[in-house]
C-alpha positions in Angstrom: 95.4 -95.3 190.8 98.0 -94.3 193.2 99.0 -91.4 191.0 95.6 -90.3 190.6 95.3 -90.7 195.0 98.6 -88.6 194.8 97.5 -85.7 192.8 94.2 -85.9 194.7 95.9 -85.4 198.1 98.4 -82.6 196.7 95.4 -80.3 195.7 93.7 -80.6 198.4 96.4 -79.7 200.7 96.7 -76.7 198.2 93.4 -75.7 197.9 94.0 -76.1 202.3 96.8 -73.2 202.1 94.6 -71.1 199.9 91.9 -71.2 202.4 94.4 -70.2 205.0 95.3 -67.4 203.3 92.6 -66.2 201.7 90.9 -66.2 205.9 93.8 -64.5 207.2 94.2 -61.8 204.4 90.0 -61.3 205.1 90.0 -61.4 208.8 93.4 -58.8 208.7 91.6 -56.2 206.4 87.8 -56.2 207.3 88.5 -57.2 210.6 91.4 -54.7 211.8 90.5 -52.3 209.2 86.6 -52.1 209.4 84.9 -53.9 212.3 88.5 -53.4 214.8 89.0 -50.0 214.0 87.0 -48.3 216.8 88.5 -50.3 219.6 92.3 -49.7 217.7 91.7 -46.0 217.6 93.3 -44.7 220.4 96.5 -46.1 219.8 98.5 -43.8 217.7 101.3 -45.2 215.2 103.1 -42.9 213.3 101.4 -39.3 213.6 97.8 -41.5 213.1 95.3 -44.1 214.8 96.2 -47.6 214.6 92.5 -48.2 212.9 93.4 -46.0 210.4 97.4 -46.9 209.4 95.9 -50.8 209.9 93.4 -49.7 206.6 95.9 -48.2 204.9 99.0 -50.2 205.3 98.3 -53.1 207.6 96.4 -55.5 205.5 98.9 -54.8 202.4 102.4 -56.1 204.8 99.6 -58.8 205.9 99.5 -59.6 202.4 102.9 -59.3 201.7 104.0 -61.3 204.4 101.4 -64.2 203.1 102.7 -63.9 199.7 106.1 -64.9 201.0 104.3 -67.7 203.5 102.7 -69.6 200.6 105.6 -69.9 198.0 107.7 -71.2 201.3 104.4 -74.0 202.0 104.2 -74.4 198.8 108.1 -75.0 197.6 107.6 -77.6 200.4 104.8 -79.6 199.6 105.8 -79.5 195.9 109.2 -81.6 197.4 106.6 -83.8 199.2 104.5 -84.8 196.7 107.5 -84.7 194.2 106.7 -82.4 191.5 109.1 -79.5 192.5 110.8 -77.9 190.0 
């Protein structure tokens, strides 16, 4: 029973990271690259509008950067719940 408590408790802090993710990966690319971009428009970043280089390139390094996030959260609560590799 335990066990089952155990395995309950790890998935659901997964699923919990996923969510995370998953919201800051939406909020970075719709947000700054759709619904932000007018206000981020007259700041210029590389030869462009940071509206535009945030729709282009922004929400991919967000991504990138989450990527790397989650395997370090993860690698972590796989050694708290015990069933790193």
């Amino acid at each position: 029973m335990s066990d089952d408590k155990s395995s309950n408790a790890y998935w659901k802090a997964n699923i919990r990271i996923i969510t995370v993710c998953m919201v800051i990966w939406a909020l970075a690319s719709f947000g700054g690259g759709i619904l932000l971009r007018p206000l981020l428009s007259g700041i210029q970043v590389g030869g462009s509008d940071l509206g535009f280089w945030f729709a282009q390139q922004g929400s991919i390094l967000v991504f990138i950067v989450l990527i790397f996030w989650y395997v370090f959260r993860m690698n972590r609560l796989d050694r708290e719940y015990g069933v790193e590799e």
